[in-house]
C-alpha positions in Angstrom: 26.9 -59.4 -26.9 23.9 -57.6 -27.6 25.1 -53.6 -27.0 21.3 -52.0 -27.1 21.2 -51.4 -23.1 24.6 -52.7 -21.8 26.8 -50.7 -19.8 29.7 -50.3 -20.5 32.3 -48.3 -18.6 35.7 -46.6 -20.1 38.8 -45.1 -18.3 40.8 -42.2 -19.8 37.3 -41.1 -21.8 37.6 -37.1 -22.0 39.8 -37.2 -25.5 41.4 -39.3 -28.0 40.4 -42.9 -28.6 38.2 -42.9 -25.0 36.2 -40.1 -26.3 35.7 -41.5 -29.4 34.8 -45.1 -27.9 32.5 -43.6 -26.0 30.5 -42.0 -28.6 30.8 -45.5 -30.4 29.4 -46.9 -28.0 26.3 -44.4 -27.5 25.6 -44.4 -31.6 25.5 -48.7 -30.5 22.7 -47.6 -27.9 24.8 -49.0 -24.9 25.1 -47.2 -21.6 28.6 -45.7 -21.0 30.2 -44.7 -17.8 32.8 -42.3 -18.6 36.2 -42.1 -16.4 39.0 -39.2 -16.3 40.7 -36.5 -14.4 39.3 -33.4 -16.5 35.8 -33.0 -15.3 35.0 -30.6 -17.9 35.9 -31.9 -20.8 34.4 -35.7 -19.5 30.8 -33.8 -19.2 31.2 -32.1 -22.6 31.7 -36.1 -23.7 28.9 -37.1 -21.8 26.5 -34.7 -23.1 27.2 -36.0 -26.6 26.2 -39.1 -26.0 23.1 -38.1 -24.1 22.3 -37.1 -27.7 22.2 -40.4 -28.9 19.2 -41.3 -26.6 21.6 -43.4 -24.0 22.5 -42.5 -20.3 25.8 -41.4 -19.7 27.6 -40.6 -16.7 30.8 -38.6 -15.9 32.8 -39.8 -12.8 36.2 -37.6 -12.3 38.7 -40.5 -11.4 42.6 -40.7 -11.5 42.9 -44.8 -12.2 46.3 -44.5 -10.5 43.9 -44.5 -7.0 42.8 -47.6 -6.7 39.7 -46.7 -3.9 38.9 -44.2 -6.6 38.3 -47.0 -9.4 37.0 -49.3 -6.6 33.8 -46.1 -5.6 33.0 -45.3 -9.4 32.6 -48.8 -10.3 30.7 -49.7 -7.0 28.7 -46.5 -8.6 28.3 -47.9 -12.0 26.9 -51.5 -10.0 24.7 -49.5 -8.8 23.2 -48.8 -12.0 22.5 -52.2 -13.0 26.4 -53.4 -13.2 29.2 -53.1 -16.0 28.5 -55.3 -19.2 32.3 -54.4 -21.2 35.1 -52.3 -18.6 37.7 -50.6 -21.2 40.7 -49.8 -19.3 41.8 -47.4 -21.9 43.9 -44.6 -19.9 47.2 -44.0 -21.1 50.2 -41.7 -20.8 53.8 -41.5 -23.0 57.2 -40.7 -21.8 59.6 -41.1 -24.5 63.8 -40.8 -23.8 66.8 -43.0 -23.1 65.7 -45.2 -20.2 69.1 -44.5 -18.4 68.6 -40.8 -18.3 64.8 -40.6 -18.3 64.1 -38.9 -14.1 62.1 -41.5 -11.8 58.8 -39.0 -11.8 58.4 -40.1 -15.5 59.0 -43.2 -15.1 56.6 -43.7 -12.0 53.5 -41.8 -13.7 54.1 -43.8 -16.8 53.9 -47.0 -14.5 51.2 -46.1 -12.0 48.9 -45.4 -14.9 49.9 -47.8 -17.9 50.0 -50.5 -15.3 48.7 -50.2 -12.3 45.6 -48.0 -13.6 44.8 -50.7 -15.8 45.2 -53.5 -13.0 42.8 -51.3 -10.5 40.2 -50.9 -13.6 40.4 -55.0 -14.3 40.0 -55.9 -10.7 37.3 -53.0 -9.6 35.3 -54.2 -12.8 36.0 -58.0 -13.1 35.1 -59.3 -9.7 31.2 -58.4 -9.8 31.6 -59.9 -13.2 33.1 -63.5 -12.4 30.5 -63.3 -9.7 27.6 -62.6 -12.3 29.0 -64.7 -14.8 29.2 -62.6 -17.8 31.4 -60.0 -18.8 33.4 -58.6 -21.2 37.1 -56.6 -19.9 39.1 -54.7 -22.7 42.3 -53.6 -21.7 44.0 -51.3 -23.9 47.7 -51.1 -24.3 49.7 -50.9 -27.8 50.9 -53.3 -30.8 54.1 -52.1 -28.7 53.1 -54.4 -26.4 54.8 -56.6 -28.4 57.4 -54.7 -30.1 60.5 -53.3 -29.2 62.0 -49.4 -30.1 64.6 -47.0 -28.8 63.8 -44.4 -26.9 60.4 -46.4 -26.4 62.1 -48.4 -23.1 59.8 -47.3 -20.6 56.5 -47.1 -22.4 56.9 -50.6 -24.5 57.6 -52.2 -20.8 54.2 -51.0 -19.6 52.7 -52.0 -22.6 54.2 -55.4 -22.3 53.4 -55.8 -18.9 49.3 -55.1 -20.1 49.4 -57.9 -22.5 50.8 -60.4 -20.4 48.4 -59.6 -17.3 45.7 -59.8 -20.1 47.2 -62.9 -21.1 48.0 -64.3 -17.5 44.0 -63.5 -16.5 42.4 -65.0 -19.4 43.6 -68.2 -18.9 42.5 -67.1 -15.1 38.7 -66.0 -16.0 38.6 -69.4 -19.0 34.8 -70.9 -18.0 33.5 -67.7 -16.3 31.6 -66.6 -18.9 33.9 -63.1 -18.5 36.2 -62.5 -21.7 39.8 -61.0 -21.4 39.8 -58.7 -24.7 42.9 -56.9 -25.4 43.3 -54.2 -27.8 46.4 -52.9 -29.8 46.4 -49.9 -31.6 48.9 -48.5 -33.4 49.8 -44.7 -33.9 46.6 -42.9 -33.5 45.2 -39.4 -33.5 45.3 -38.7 -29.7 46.7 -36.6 -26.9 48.7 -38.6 -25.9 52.3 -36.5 -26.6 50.6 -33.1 -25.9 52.5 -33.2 -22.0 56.0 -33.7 -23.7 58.0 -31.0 -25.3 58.4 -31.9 -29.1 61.9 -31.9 -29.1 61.9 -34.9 -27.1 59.7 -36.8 -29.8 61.7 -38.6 -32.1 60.9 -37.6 -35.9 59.7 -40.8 -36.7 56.9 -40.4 -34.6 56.2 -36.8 -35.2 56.2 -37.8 -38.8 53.5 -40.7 -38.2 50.9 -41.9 -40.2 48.2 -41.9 -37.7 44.4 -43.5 -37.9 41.8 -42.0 -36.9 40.7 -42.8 -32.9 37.3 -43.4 -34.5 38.7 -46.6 -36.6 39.9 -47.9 -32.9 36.6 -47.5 -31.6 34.7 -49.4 -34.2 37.5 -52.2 -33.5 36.4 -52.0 -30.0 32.8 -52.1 -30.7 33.2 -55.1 -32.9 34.9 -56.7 -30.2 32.5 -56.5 -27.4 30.1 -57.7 -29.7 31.9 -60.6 -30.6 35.1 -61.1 -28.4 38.7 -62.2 -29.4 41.6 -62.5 -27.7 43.6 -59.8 -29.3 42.1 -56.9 -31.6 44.4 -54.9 -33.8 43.2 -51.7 -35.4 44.8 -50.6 -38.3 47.2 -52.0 -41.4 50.3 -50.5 -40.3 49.9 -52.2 -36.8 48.7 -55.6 -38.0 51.8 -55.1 -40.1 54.3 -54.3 -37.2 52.4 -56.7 -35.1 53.0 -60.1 -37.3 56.6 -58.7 -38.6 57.5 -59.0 -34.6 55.4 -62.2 -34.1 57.2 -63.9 -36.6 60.7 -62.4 -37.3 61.5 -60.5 -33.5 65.0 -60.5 -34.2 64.5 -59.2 -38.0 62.4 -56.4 -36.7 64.6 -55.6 -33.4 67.5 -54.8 -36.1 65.9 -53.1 -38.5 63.4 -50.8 -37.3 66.1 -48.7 -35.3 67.8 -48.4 -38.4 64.7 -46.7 -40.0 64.4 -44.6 -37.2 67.8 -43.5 -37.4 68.0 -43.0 -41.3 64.4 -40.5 -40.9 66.5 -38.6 -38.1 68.9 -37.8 -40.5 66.8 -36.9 -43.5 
């Protein structure tokens, strides 16, 4: 796809790796269409890509509404319609999955889930209907992974790959391309609503990339899409360990985490 012009539309856009994808995208001369819940910070974002010559819109959205999604992209049709949807909004609660409270569990859900579902549908069906198309859902390489203390947030991962999965055999010879993305730990946001305590050491202690080096994946892959786009070493590592030895990895990463606990 040629990105000079094209529209492209990203959820969860006001920090981490949607911030930095949208500024990708901008420096690529594409048209982005930034979705979040903090207003100000999304216009900040917005106004950095205006720098780069492109238009760029700020839409204050909670994905968990689906008539919410359903307005801003009926907004961003408007405009000329979406070329690439990135359903990128993402939240982490981390505990035993017996004792973690229902709120947690239920925010985690509504927006690793069904945030992403209300972004694919409210994006995808003026797509199939034009023909062309390119929607990037966003989960995790622990979408397909397994780690304590992970229960709740690897589900929700899981559950994005296979409704990626499930919809591009769905969307096969509609000219619209199912691209899912799997980054591994990367500099983000994502822990600053959870006390530290609750973080296992292993991932305080992570080597994170850089949400810049997920954005160039991302770019790359709306330019030419793949099924599945991983982002960084350690992930392609962790990705193709689980791929091809589940029950190796299921054993011995806990293991790992439980000999750095006790360093």
């Amino acid at each position: 796809m040629e990105l000079t012009g094209a529209r492209v539309a990203i959820t969860g856009a006001s920090s981490g790796i949607g911030e930095s994808t949208a500024l990708a995208f901008a420096r690529a001369g594409a048209h982005v269409h930034l979705a979040a819940r903090r207003t100000d910070r999304l216009e900040a974002v917005a106004e950095q890509c205006r720098a780069h010559g492109v238009e760029a819109t700020a839409h204050t959205v909670d994905v968990r509404d689906g008539d919410a999604v359903t307005s801003w992209a009926a907004e961003v049709e408007g405009l000329g319609g979406c070329d690439v949807a990135i359903a990128n909004a993402g939240v982490m609660w981390l505990g035993p999955l017996l004792d973690m409270p229902t709120d947690e569990l239920r925010h985690q859900y509504d927006v690793n889930v069904h945030g992403v579902l209300h972004t694919l549908q409210a994006f995808g069906r003026p797509m199939r209907e034009r023909g062309r198309g390119v929607l990037m859902p966003v989960s995790s390489v622990l979408s397909v992974a397994n780690l304590p203390r992970y229960a709740a947030y690897c589900g929700s991962k899981h559950a994005v790959r296979a409704m990626a999965a499930s919809l591009r055999i769905e969307l096969a010879g509609t000219g619209v391309e199912v691209v899912h993305v799997l980054p591994g730990a990367t500099e983000s946001e994502i822990h600053a609503h959870m006390d530290v305590s609750r973080l296992p050491l292993s991932t305080r202690e992570a080597k994170r990339v850089p949400a810049s080096q997920v954005a160039a994946a991302m770019v790359r892959a709306a330019r030419r899409p793949k099924a599945e786009v991983l982002c960084d070493g350690q992930g392609r590592l962790l990705y193709w360990a689980t791929r091809l030895a589940p029950a190796l990895v299921d054993a011995v990463l806990p293991k790992a985490m439980a000999l750095r606990r006790r360093r």
